[in-house]
C-alpha positions as CSV (number, residue, x, y, z in Angstrom):
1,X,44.3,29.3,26.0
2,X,45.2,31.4,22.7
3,X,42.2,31.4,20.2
4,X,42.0,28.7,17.9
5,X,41.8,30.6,14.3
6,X,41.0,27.4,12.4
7,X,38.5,25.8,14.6
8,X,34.8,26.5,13.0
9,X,32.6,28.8,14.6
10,X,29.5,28.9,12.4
11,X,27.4,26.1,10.6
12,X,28.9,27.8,7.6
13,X,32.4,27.3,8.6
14,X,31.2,23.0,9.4
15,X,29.3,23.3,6.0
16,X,32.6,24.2,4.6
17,X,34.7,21.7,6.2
18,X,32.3,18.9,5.0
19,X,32.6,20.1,1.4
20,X,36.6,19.2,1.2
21,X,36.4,16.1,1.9
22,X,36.0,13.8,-0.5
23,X,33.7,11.5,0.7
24,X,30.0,11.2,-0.8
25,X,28.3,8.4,1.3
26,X,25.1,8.5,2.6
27,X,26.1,9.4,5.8
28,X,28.1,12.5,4.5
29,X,24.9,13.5,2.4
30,X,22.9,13.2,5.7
31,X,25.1,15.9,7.9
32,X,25.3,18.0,5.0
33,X,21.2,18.2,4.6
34,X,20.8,18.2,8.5
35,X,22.8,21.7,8.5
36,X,21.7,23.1,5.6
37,X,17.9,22.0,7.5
38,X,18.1,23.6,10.7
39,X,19.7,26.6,9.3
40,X,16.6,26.5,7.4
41,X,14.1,26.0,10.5
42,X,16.3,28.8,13.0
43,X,15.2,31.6,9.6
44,X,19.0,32.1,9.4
45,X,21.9,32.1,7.1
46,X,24.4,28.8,8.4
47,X,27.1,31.7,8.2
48,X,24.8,33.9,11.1
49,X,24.3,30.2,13.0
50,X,27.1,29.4,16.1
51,X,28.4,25.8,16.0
52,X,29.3,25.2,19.6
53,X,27.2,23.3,21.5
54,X,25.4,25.6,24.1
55,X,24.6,28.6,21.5
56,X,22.6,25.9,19.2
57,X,21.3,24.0,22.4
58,X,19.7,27.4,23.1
59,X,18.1,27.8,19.6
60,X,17.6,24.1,18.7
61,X,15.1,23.9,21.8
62,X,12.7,26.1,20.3
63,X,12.4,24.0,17.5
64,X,8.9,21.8,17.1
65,X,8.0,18.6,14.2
66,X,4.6,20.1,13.2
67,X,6.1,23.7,12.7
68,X,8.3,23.0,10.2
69,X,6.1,19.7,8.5
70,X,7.8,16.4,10.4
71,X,6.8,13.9,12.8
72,X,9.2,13.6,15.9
73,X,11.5,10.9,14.8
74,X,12.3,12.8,11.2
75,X,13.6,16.2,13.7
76,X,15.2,13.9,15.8
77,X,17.6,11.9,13.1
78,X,18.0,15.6,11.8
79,X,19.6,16.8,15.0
80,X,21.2,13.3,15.4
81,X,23.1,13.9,12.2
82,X,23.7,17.7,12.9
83,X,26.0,16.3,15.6
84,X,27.1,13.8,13.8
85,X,28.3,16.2,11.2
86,X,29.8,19.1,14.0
87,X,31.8,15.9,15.4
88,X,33.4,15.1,12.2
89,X,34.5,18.8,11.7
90,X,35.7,19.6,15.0
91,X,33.0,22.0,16.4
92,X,32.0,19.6,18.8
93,X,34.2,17.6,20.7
94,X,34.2,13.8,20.5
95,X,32.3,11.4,23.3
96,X,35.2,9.5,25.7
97,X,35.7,6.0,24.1
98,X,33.8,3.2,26.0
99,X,35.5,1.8,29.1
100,X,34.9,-0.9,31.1
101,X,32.8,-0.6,34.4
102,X,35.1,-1.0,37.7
103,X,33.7,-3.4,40.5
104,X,32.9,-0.6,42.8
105,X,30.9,1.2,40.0
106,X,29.0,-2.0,39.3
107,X,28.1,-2.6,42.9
108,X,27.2,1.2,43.5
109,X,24.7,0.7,40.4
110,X,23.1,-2.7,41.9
111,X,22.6,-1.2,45.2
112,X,19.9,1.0,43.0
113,X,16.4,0.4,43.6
114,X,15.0,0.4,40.3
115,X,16.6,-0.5,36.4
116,X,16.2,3.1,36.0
117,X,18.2,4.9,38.1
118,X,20.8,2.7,36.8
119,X,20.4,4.0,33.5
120,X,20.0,7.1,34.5
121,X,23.6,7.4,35.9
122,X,25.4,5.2,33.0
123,X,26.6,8.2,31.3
124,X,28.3,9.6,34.5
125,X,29.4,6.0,35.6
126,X,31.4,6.4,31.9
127,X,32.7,9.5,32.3
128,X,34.0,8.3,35.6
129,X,35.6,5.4,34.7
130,X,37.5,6.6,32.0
131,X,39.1,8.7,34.1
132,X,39.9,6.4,37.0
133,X,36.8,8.0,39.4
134,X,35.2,5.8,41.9
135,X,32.1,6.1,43.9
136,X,34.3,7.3,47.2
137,X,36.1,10.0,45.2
138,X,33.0,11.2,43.8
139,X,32.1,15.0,45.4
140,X,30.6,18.5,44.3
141,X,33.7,18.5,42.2
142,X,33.5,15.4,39.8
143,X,29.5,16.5,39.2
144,X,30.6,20.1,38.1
145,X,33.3,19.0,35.9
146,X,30.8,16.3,34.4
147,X,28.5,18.9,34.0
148,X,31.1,20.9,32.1
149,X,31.8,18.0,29.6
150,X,28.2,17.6,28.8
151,X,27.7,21.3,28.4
152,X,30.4,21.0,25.3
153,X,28.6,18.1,23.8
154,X,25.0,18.1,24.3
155,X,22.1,19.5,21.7
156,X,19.3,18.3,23.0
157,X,19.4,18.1,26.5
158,X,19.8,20.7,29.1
159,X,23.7,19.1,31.5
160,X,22.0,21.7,35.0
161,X,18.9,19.7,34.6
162,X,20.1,16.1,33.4
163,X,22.9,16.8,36.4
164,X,20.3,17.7,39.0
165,X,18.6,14.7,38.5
166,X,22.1,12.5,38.5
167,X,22.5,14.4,42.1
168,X,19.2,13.5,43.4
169,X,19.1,9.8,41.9
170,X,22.6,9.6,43.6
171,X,21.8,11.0,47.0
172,X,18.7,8.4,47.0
173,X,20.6,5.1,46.8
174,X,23.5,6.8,48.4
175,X,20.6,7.3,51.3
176,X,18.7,4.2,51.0
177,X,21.3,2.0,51.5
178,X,23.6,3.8,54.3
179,X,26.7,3.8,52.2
180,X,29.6,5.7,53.2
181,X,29.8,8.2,49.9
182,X,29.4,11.8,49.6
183,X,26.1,13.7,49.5
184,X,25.9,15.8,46.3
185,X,24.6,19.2,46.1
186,X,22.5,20.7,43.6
187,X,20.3,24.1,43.3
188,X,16.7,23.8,44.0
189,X,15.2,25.8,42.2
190,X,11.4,26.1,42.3
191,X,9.5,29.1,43.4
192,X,10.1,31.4,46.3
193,X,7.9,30.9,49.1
194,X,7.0,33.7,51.6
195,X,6.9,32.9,55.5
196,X,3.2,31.7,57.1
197,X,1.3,34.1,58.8
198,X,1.7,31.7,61.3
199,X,5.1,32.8,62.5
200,X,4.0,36.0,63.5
201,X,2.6,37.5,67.1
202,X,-1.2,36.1,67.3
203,X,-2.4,39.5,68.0
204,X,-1.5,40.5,64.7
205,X,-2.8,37.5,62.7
206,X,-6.2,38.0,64.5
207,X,-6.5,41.9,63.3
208,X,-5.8,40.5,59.6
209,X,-8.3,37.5,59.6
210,X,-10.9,40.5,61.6
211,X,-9.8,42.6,58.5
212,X,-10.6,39.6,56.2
213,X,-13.5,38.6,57.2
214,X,-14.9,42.5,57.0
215,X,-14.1,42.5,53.0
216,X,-16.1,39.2,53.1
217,X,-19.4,40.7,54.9
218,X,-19.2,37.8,57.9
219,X,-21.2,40.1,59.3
220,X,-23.5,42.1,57.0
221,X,-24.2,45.0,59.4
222,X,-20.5,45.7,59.6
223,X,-20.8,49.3,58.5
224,X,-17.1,49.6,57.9
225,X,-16.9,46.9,55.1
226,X,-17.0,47.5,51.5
227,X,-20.6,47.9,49.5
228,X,-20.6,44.2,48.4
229,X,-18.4,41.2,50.0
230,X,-15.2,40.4,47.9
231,X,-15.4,37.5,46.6
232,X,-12.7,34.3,47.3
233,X,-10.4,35.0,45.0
234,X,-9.8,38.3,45.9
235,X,-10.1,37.7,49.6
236,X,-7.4,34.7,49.1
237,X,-5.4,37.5,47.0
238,X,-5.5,39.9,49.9
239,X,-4.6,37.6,52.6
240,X,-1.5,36.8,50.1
241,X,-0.5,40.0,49.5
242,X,-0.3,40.8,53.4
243,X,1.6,38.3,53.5
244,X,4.2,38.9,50.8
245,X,4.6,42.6,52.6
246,X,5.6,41.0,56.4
247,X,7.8,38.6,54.3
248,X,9.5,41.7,52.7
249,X,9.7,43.4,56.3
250,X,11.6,39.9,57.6
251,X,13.8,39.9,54.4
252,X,15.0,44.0,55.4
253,X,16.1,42.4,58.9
254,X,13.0,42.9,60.9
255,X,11.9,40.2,64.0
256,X,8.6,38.5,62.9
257,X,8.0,38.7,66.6
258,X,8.1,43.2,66.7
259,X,5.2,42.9,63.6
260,X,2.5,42.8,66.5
261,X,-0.3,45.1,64.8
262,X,-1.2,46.2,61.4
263,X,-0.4,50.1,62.3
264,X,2.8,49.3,63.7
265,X,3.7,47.4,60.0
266,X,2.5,49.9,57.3
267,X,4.3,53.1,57.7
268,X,6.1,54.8,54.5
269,X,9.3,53.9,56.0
270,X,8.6,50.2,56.3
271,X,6.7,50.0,52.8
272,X,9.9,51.3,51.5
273,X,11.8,48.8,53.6
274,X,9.1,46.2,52.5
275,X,9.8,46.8,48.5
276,X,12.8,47.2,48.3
277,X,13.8,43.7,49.6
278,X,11.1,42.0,47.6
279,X,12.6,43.7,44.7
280,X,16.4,42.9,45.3
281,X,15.0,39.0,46.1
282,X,13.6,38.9,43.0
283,X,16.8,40.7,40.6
284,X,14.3,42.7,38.9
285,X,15.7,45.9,37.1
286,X,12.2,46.9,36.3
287,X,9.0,46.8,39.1
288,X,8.4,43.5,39.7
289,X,5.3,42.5,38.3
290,X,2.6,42.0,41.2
291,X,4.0,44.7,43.2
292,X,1.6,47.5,42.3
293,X,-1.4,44.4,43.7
294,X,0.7,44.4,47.2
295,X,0.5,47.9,47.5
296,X,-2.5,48.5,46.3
297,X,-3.8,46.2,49.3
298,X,-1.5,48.1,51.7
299,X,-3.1,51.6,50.5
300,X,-6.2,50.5,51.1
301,X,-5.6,48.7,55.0
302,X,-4.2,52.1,55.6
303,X,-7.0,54.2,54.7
304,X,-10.0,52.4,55.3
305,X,-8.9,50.2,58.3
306,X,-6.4,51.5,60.1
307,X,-8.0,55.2,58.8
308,X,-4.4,57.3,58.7
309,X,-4.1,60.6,58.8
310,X,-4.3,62.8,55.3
311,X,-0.6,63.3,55.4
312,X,0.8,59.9,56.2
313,X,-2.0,58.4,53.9
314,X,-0.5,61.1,51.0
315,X,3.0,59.4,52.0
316,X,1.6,55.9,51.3
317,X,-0.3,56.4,48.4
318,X,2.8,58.4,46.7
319,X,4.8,55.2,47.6
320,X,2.1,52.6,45.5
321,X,2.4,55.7,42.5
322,X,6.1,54.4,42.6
323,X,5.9,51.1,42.0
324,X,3.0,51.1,39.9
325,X,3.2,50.5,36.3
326,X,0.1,51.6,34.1
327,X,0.6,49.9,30.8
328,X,-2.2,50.2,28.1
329,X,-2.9,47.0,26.2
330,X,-1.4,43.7,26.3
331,X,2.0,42.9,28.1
332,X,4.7,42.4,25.9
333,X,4.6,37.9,26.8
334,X,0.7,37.7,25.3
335,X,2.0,40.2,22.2
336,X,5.1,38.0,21.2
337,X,2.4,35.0,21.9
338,X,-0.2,36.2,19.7
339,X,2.4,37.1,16.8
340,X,2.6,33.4,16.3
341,X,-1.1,33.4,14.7
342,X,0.2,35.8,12.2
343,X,1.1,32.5,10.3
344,X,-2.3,30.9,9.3
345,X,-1.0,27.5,9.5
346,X,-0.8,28.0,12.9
347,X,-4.6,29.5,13.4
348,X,-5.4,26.6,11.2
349,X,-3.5,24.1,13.6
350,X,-4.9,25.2,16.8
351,X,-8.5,25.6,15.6
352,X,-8.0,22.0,14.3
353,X,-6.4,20.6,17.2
354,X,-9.3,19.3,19.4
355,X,-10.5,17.2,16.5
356,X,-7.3,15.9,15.8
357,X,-7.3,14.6,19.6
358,X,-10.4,13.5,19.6
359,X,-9.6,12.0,16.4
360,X,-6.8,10.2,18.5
361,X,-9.0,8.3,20.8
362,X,-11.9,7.6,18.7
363,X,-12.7,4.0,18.8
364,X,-10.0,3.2,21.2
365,X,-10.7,2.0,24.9
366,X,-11.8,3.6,27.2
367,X,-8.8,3.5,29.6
368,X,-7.8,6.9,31.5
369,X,-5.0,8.3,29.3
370,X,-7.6,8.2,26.2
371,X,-10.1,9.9,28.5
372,X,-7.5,12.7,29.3
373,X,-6.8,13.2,25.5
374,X,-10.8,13.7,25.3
375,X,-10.7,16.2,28.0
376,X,-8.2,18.7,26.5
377,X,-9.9,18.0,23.2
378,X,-12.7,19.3,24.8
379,X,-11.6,22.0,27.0
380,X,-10.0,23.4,24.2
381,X,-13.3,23.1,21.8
382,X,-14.7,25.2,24.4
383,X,-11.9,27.8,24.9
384,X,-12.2,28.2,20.9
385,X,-16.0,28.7,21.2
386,X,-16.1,30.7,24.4
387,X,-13.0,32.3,25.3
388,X,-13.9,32.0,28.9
389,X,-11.5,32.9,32.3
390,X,-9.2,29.9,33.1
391,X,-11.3,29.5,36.5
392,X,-14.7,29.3,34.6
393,X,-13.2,26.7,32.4
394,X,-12.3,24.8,35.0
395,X,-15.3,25.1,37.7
396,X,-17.8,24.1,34.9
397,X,-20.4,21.7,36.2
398,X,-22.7,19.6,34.0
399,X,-25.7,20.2,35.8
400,X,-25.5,24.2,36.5
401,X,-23.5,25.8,33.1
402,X,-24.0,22.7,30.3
403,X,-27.4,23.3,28.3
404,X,-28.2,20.4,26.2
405,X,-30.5,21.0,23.2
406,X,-31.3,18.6,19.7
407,X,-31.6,19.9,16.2
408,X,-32.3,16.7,14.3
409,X,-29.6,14.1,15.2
410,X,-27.3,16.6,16.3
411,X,-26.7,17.7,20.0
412,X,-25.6,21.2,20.3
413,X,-24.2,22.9,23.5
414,X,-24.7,25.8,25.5
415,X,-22.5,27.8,28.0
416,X,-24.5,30.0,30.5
417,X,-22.5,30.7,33.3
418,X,-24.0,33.7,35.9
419,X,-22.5,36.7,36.3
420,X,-21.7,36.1,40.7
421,X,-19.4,33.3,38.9
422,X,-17.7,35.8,37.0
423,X,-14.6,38.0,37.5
424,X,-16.6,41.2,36.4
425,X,-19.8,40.0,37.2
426,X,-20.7,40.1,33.5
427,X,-22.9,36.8,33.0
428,X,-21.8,34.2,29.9
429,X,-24.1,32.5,27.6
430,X,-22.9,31.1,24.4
431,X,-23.6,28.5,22.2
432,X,-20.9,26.0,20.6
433,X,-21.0,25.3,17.2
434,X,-21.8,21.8,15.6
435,X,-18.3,21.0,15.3
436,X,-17.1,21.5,18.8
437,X,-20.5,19.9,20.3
438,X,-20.0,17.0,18.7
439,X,-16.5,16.8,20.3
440,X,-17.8,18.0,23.9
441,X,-20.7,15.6,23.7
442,X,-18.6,12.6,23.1
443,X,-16.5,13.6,25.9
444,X,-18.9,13.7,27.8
445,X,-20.7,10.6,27.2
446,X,-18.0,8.2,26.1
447,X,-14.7,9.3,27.8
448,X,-15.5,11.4,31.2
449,X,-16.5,8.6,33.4
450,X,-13.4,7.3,32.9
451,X,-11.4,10.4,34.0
452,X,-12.5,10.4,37.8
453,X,-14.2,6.8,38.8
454,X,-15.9,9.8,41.9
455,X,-19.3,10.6,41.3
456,X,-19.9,14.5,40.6
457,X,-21.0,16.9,38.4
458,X,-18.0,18.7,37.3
459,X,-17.4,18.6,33.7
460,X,-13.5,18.6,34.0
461,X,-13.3,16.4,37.6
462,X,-9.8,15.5,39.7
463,X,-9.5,12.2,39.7
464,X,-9.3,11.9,43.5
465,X,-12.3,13.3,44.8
466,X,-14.4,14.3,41.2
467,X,-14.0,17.6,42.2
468,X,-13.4,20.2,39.7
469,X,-9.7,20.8,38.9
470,X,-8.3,23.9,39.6
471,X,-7.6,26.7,37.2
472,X,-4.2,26.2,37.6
473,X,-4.0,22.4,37.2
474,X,-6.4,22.3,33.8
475,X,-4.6,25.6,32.6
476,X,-1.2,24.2,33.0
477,X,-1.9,20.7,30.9
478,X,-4.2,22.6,28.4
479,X,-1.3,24.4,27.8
480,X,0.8,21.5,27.6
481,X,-1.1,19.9,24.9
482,X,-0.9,22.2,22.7
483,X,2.9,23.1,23.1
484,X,3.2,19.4,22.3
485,X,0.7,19.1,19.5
486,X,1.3,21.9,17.1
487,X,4.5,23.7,19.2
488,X,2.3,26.9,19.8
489,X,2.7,28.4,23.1
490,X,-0.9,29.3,24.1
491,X,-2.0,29.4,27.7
492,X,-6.1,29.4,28.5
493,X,-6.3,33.5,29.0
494,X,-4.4,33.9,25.5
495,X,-7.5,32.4,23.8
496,X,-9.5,35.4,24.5
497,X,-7.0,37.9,23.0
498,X,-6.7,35.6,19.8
499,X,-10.6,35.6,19.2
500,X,-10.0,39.2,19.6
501,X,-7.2,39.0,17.4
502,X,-8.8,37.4,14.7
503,X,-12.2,38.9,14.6
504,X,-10.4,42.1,14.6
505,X,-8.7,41.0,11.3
506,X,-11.8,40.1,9.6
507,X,-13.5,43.6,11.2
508,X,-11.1,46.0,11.7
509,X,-12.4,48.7,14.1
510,X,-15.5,46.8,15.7
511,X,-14.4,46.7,19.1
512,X,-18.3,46.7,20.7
513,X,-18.3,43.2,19.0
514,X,-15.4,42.2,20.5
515,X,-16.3,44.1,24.2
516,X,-19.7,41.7,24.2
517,X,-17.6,38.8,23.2
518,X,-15.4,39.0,25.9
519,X,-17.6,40.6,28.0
520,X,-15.5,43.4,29.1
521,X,-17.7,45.9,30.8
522,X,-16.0,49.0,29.3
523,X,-15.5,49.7,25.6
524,X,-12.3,51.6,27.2
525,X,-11.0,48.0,28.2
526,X,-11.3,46.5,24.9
527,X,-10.1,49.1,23.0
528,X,-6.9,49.6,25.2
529,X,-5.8,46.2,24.7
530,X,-6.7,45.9,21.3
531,X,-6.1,49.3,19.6
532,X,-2.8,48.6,18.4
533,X,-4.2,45.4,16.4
534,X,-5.7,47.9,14.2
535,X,-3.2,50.2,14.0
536,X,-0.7,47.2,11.9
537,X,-3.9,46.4,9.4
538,X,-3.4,50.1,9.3
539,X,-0.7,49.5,8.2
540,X,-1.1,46.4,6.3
541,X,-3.6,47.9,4.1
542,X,-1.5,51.0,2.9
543,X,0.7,48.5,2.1
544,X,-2.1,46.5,0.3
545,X,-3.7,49.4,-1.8
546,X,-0.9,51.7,-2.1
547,X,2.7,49.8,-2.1
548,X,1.6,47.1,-3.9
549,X,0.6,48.6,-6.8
550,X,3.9,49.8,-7.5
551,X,5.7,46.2,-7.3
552,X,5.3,45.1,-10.6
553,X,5.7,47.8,-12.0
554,X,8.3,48.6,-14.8
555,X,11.1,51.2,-14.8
């Protein structure tokens, strides 16, 4: 297809359609402002902005209400009319007029077991029908041309993921009902998962659960275990990283069923094997990060278990020098992530946040989905006032961490979490503020009952069992509350380099304040992660008391 010289390729080139035409309604005001308004939000010129749909799908989804001062529904009309307006000038092309369902569509859609997987598959049931598709001609075929369509069109919504779910919701009634259509395929996606140890010769799974349970001191006399028993994490993390190796072996062709014994599986050659398979699985240009942690584990099965030989051991260790990366500071995901606090609104917005929640659900019933506002409200109060690890956050208990003191009328709050509980064995004891007590202390005695109806003593409990969530679980929706409140993305380890961040703003240079904060063990630590910080107020202040001064200046 020659290129289309007249067909607009930038907001700019839409911007300029609109102004020819004569028209001056309301709605032509509308698509004129909704350009001229995300070209605003995306920081760019409308000339420097493309026009076709997945370009500004890409850009549109970063986008959030509170960042740039709306509520949801204002950015939504303002991307509804930004299509409206790249319809009208030919950037986008136009929906298929409506069409009439076809009896077989209609009884394909009532053979659905719910009103919503109906609705779910209207749009496709449109596009069909306009173009004379029924259910039996429906295959891999019609889905990826569908998919196609939608990828021209759509601004808000991702067409892979909208279509996987059309494929899955198809294949369910397709499968609940026995009717004679096609299967449709879609990618699965997810995370990789490595083999079980359980497919491998028993002799070999034995010597890794003996080699296991030496790191963990099951028997204390053991002379050839480590000084002091890892503790579970790290024990889980070895047992993981053994088997991520064997699962590397299988993927460079070998037969689960040769790996009989730990010496026969960690050679040079085979680590070499091992890595380079887990690297081509994952497409990584670069190391793959976690790969250093696998052979870090395999270095040391190979020279305190299996005890090699200096030369074989030199080979291994030269091998883990290769695929280690030694990078000083923070990685380059938490230093994009903290750049967003270099706009205070959004300090302001996160430090706010858990008494606008709590705010929220103050007053309200008591029901479970108020009680889970309360619990990120406080979970985040805390996060603020102790930047704790994600799994301390989450293993909290009422009766062993929670200290409970009055001042007056006011109930303040105490951390104090012993150092065996902690990652570097550094105990925590801090105290909240008034502000964030009061928040934690009406979670606790008005909402977290009605989180888990289990009696226990976890502070953050599953609702299952009381039990207390995982690190995972609570980091994930912490997360997820924010990134939906105030459109930060914040995860619960970046609060600890944002206390950093911020006390290093106010104190440039007093890293032993920050090291006791955090309680890193070495200055060494703190100051390699957060070194750079002061090097831009560095820079920042030449710019204050030097530059400056010459701004106003006259010639």
């Amino acid at each position: 297809m020659p290129f289309d010289q007249n067909k607009p390729t930038t907001l700019a080139d839409a911007l300029a359609r609109l102004a020819k035409s004569k028209t001056t309604d309301t709605r032509q005001r509308d698509r004129l402002s909704a350009i001229n308004r995300v070209a605003t939000m995306l920081g760019r010129n409308p000339a420097d902005v493309p026009c076709d749909a997945p370009s500004l799908r890409h850009r549109l989804v970063g986008l959030h209400p509170v960042q740039h001062g709306l509520n949801a529904k204002s950015l939504a009309n303002i991307k509804s009319a930004l299509a409206d307006a790249l319809r009208a000038t030919g950037c986008l092309p136009e929906d298929d007029p409506g069409t009439d369902r076809t009896t077989a569509w209609e009884a394909f859609l009532a053979s659905a077991s719910a009103p919503h997987q109906a609705w779910s598959l209207s749009r496709f049931t449109s596009y069909c029908c306009h173009r004379g598709i029924e259910p039996e001609a429906v295959d891999d075929g019609v889905m990826s041309a569908f998919q196609a369509y939608l990828d021209a069109r759509l601004l808000t919504n991702d067409p892979s993921k909208l279509c996987k779910e059309m494929c899955q919701t198809w294949n369910g009634i397709v499968s609940r009902n026995g009717l004679p259509l096609a299967s449709l395929t879609y990618e699965k996606g997810g995370q990789y998962r490595c083999r079980p140890l359980a497919i491998y010769p028993a002799p070999l799974r034995q010597e890794i659960a003996t080699y296991i349970g030496r790191l963990s001191h099951v028997d204390i006399f053991d002379e050839e275990g480590p000084d002091k028993p890892l503790r579970p994490t790290s024990l889980r993390n070895t047992e993981a990283h053994v088997r991520q190796y064997l699962d590397g072996l299988v993927c460079a062709g070998a037969d689960p069923q040769d790996l009989t014994t730990l010496a026969a599986v960690i050679t040079p050659e085979k680590m070499k094997d091992a890595f380079r398979a887990i690297m081509t699985r994952r497409g990584a240009n670069s190391k793959p990060v976690g790969l250093q942690n696998i052979a870090a584990t395999m270095t040391a099965i190979a020279r305190h278990h299996l005890k090699l030989d200096d030369k074989d051991l030199a080979s291994i260790v030269n091998i883990k020098k290769r695929v280690t990366e030694d990078p000083k500071g923070m990685s380059q995901k938490n230093r994009e992530r903290l750049g967003q606090f270099k706009d205070w609104e959004n300090v302001v917005n996160l430090i706010n946040l858990p008494a606008v929640l709590m705010e929220k659900v103050k007053g309200a019933e008591s029901s479970r989905g108020n009680a889970l506002v309360a619990m990120h409200a406080a979970a985040i109060a805390i996060l603020l006032s102790c930047p704790v690890r994600a799994k301390n956050l989450a293993s909290l208990d009422l009766d062993r961490h929670i200290i409970l003191r009055r001042n007056g009328t006011h109930s303040l709050y105490t951390l104090r979490i012993e150092g065996a509980e902690v990652k570097n064995g550094e105990p925590i004891e801090a105290q909240l503020n008034s502000s964030n007590s009061r928040i934690l202390h009406h979670y606790i005695t008005v909402f977290r009952p009605h989180v888990s109806k289990a009696r226990g003593s976890a502070l953050f409990p599953k609702e299952s069992d009381g039990k207390p969530r995982s690190a995972g679980n609570l980091g994930q929706t912490v997360m997820a509350v924010i990134q939906r409140e105030t459109g930060l993305t914040v995860n619960a380890h970046l609060f600890r380099h944002i206390a950093a961040y911020l006390y290093l703003k106010e104190r440039p240079g007093q890293f032993e304040a920050v090291r006791r904060m955090l309680k890193h063990r070495k200055l060494q630590t703190t100051m390699d992660f957060y070194a750079e910080l002061s090097n831009q107020w560095a820079h920042d202040h030449y710019d204050e008391v030097v530059l400056s001064k010459f701004g106003g200046r006259r010639d």
